[in-house]
C-alpha positions in Angstrom: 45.5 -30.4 65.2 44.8 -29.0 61.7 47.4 -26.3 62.0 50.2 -28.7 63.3 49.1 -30.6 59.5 49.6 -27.6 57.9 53.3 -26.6 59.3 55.1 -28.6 57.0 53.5 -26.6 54.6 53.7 -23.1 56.0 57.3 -23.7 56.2 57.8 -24.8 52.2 56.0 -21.9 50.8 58.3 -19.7 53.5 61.0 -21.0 52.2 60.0 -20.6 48.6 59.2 -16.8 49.0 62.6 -16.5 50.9 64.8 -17.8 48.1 62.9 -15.4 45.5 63.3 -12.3 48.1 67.3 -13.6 48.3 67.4 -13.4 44.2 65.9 -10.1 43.6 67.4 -8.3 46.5 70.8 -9.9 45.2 70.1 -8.9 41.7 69.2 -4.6 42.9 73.0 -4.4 44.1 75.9 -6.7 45.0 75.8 -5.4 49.1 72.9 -7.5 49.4 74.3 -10.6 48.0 76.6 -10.3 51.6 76.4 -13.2 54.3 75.7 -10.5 56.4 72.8 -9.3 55.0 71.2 -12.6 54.0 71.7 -13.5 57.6 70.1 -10.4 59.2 67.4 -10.0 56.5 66.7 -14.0 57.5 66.4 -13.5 61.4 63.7 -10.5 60.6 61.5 -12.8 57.8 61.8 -15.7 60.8 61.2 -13.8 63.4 58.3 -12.3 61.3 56.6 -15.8 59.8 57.0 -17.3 63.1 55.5 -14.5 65.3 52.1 -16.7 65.0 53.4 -19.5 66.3 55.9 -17.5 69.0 52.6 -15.2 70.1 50.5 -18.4 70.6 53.5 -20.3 72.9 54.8 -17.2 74.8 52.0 -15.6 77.1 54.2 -13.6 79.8 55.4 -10.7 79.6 52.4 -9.8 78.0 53.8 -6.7 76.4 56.5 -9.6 74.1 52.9 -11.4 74.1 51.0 -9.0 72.2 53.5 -7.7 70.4 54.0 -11.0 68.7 50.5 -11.1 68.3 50.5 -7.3 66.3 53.3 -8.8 64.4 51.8 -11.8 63.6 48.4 -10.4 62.3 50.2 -8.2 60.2 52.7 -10.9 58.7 49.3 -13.0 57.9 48.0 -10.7 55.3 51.1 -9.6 54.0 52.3 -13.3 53.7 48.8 -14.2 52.0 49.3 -12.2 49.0 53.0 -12.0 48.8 52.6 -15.8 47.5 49.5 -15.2 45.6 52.1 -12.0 43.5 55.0 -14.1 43.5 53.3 -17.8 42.3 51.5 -15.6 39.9 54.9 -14.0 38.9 57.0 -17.4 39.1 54.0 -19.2 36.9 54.2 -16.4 33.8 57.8 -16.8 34.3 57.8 -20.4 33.5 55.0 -20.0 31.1 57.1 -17.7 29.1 60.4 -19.4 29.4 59.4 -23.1 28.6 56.1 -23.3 27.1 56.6 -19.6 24.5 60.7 -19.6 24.9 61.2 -16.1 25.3 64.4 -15.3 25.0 64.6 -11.9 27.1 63.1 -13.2 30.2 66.5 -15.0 31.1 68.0 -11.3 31.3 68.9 -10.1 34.3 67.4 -6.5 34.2 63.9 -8.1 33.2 64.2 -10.2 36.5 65.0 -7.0 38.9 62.3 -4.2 37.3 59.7 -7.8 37.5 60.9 -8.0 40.9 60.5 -4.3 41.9 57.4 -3.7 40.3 55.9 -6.9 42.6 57.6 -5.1 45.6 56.3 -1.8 44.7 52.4 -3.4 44.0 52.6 -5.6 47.2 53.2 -2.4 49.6 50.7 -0.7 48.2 48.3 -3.1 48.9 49.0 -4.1 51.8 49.3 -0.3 53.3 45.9 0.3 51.5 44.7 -2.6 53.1 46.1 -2.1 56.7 44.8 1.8 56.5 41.3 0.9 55.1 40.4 -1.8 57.5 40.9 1.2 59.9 37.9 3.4 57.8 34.5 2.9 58.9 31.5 3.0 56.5 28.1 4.0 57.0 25.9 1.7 54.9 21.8 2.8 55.0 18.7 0.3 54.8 15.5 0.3 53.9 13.1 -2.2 55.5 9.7 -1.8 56.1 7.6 -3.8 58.6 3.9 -4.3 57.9 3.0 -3.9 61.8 1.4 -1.0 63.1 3.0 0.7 66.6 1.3 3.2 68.6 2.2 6.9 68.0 5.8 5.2 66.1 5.8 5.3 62.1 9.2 5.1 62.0 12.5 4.1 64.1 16.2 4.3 63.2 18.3 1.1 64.2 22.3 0.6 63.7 23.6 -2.1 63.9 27.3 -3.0 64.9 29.4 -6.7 64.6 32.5 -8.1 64.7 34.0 -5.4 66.6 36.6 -8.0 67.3 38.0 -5.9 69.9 41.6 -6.6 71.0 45.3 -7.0 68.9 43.4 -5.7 66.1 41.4 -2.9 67.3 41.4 -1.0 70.9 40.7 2.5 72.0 41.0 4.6 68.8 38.8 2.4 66.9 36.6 2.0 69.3 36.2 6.0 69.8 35.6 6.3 65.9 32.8 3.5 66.2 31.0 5.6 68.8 31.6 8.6 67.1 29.7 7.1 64.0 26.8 5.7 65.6 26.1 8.8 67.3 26.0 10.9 64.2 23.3 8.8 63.2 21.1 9.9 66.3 19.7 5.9 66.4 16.5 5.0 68.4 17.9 1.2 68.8 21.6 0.2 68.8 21.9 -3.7 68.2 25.5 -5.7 68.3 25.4 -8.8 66.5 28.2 -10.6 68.2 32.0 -11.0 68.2 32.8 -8.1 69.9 35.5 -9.6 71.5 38.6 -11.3 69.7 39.2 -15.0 71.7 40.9 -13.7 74.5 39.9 -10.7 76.8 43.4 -9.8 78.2 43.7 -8.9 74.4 42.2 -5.5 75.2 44.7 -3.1 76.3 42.8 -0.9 78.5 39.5 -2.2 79.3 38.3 0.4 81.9 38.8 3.3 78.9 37.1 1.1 76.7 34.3 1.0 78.9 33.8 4.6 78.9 34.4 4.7 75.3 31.3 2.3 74.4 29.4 3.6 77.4 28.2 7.2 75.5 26.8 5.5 72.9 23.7 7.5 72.6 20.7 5.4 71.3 16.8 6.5 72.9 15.8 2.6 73.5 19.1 1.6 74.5 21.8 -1.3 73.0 21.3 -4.6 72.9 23.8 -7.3 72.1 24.3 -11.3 71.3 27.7 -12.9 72.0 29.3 -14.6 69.1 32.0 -17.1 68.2 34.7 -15.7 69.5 33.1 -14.1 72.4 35.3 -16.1 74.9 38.7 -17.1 75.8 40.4 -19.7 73.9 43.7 -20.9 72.2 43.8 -19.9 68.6 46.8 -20.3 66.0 46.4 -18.9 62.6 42.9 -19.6 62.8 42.8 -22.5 63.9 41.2 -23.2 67.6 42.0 -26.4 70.2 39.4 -27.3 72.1 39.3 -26.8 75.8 36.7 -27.6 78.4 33.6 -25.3 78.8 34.5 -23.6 82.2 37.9 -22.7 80.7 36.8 -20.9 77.6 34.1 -19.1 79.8 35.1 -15.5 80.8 33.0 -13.5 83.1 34.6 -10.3 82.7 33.2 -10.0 79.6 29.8 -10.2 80.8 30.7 -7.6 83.2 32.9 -5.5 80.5 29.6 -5.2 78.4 27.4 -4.5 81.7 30.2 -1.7 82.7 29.6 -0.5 78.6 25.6 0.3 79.5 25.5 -2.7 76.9 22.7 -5.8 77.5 23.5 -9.2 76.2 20.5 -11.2 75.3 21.4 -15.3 75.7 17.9 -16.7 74.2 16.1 -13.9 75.9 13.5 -11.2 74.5 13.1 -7.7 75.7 9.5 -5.6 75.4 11.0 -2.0 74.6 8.1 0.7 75.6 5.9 -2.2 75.0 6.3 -1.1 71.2 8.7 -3.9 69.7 10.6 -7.1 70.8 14.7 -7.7 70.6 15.8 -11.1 70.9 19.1 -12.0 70.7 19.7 -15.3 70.1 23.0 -17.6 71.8 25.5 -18.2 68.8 25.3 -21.6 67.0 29.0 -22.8 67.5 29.4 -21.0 71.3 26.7 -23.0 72.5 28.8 -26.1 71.2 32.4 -25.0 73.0 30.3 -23.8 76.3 28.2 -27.3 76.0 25.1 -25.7 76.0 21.9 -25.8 73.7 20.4 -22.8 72.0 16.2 -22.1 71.8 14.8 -22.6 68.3 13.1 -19.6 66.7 9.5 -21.2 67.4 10.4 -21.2 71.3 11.8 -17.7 71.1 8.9 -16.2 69.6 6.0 -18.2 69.7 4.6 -17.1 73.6 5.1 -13.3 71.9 2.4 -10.9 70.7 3.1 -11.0 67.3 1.1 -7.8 66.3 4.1 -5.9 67.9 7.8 -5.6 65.4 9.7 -8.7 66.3 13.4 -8.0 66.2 16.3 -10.3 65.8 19.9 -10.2 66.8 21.8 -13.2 65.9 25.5 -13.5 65.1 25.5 -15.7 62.4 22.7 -15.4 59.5 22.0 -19.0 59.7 18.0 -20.7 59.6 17.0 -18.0 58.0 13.5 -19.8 56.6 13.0 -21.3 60.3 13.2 -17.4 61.8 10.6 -16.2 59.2 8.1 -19.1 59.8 8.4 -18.7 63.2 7.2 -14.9 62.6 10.3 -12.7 62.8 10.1 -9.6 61.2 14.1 -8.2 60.9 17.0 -10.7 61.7 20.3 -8.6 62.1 23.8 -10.7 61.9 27.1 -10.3 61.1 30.0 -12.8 60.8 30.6 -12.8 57.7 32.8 -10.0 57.5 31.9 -10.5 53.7 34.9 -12.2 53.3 37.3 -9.1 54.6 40.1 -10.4 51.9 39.9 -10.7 47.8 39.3 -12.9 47.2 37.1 -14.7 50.2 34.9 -11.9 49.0 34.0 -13.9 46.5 33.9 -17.5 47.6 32.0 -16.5 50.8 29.1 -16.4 48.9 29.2 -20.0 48.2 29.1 -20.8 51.7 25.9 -18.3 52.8 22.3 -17.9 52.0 23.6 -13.7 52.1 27.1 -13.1 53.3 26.3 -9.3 53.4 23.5 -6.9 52.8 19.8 -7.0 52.6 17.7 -10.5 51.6 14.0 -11.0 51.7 12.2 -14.4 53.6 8.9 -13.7 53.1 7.7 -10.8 55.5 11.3 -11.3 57.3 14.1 -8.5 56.2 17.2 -10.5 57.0 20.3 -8.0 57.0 24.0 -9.0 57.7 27.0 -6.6 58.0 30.7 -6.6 57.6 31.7 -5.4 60.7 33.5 -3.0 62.1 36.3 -5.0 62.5 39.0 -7.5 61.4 39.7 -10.9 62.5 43.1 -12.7 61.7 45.1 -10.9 59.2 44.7 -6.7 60.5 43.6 -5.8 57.2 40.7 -5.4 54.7 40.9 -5.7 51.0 37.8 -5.6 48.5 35.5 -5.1 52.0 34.5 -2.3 54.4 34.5 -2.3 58.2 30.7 -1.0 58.4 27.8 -0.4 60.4 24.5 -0.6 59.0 22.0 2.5 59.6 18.3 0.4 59.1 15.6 3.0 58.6 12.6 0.9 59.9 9.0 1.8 58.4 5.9 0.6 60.0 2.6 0.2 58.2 
């Protein structure tokens, strides 16, 4: 209901930017101040700013369907800071006119070269944005765990999140996530969530993806936990409606990840060479839509032999006091996405305890990536798309 609240508004501020585009287009040469050019630049902006709203109505044919969707993730980010340039540009303009009364800024020259430079800076950051989202980052970590394990000093662990597989990201990206975990030569793999995007039929070829995520190469295997938007549901420009829990539910993506030689962990723990525990935990707003409830740390771990490494994979990095009490030794989220877009990478960390990196709780290492992937607008600015090498000692 939110986003229906929020139309009105969408549809002022596309309006606004449309009237500035009109004026400094107008002003470069008089064969764009033609009817017929206002009138097919105008079905191309619509057809752009409403592809959100046109990809959530129309489902079938599903190649119109996603291509609305591709076009709509796109518009998103461009649309986000095309109004942050342009208010910014709009608000010196009336600084200077009516507070300083600069003459020259009524001239028409000052207004096109303004204009241009805006439209040079804004397509430059958005390919730069659209492009880097694509790059993958290997970030390292140190952790070490005062637990002794037989005939083991040491063990390599990468984890992955917020693959967000679907409009965003299919079979190329997911070939270059396997191709970076690999390098690393990893004894665990661990997936903290999200891996897919709200709706499964978003993947384009599922089978190839399979095979794709299925040669990940880790000596203890990969384990995963299911996140937020690990199941199918109506979302429009962020914004979800709620559905009843059997409808949200997908089973093929239980099966995808089973094809993908990948384990999902709902509240369950796993004794690996009877060396080290993985838990993965069910996600704190899943368990909600699904209308399910989710163990606390203290049942998780308590029945566990705590002189053995207790692992934790849990999609969001919340309770992070509660996991250590409860005698975790390394909690690995994701979520965040640190933000993915100046600047949410710097309010998000007003809204978590450690929206990315490496944060002590006592003898707990809590450690919470990027992700590998995008969610909403397809691009990442002032964030990487990551996956975290941990290099685990034991002592």
């Amino acid at each position: 209901m939110v986003a229906l609240y929020l139309a009105p508004l969408y549809i002022l501020l596309n309006v606004y930017l449309l009237r500035w585009m009109y004026l400094w287009i107008g002003s470069c040469h008089y064969l764009f101040q033609t009817m017929t050019f206002r009138i097919i630049f105008a079905i191309i902006y619509i057809f752009a700013s409403t592809s959100l709203l046109s990809g959530f109505l129309i489902k079938k044919p599903q190649f119109i369907h996603r291509l609305l969707k591709i076009t709509g993730n796109y518009f998103l980010g461009i649309f986000m800071y095309t109004l942050m340039v342009v208010l910014m540009a709009d608000g010196i303009r009336l600084i200077l006119k009516y507070i300083l009364h600069v003459a020259w800024i009524q001239q028409k020259y000052v207004f096109t070269v303004t204009g241009a430079i805006c439209a040079a800076f804004l397509v430059l950051l958005s390919l730069y944005g659209i492009f880097h989202a694509k790059k993958i980052t290997v970030t390292p970590y140190q952790v070490t765990v005062n637990k002794k394990v037989p005939n083991m000093n040491s063990m390599k662990i990468v984890l992955l999140a917020d693959t967000h597989f679907g409009y965003n990201a299919g079979v190329i990206h997911a070939r270059e996530i396997v191709r970076k975990i690999n390098k690393q030569n990893p004894d665990l793999v661990c997936i903290a969530g999200d891996i897919f995007d709200n709706e499964y039929d978003a993947i384009m070829e599922p089978t190839k993806m399979e095979k794709i995520l299925k040669k990940i190469k880790s000596h203890y295997g990969v384990y995963a936990c299911w996140g937020n938007h690990d199941l199918n549901e109506p979302i429009l420009a962020g914004f979800t409606f709620k559905q009843a829990p059997e409808d949200v539910k997908d089973p093929r993506m239980k099966k995808f990840l089973e094809n993908s030689n990948i384990h999902p962990l709902r509240d369950e723990s796993v004794l690996i060479d009877n060396r080290f525990y993985v838990i993965g935990r069910k996600d704190a707003s899943l368990t909600e839509k699904i209308g399910e409830t989710r163990k606390t740390p203290e049942q998780l771990i308590s029945s566990l032999d705590k002189n053995k490494p207790v692992f934790i994979i849990d999609h969001q990095p919340k309770g992070l006091q509660e996991l250590a009490d409860a005698g975790a030794d390394l909690d690995l989220c994701g979520h965040t996405h640190d933000g993915q877009l100046f600047p949410g990478n710097l309010t998000i960390r007003t809204m978590w305890e450690n929206p990315r990196g490496l944060l002590q709780k006592d003898s707990m290492t809590n450690i919470v990536t990027s992700g590998a992937g995008v969610w909403g607008p397809a691009m990442r600015i002032g964030t990487d798309s990551e996956i975290c090498v941990i290099n685990v000692s034991f002592k």
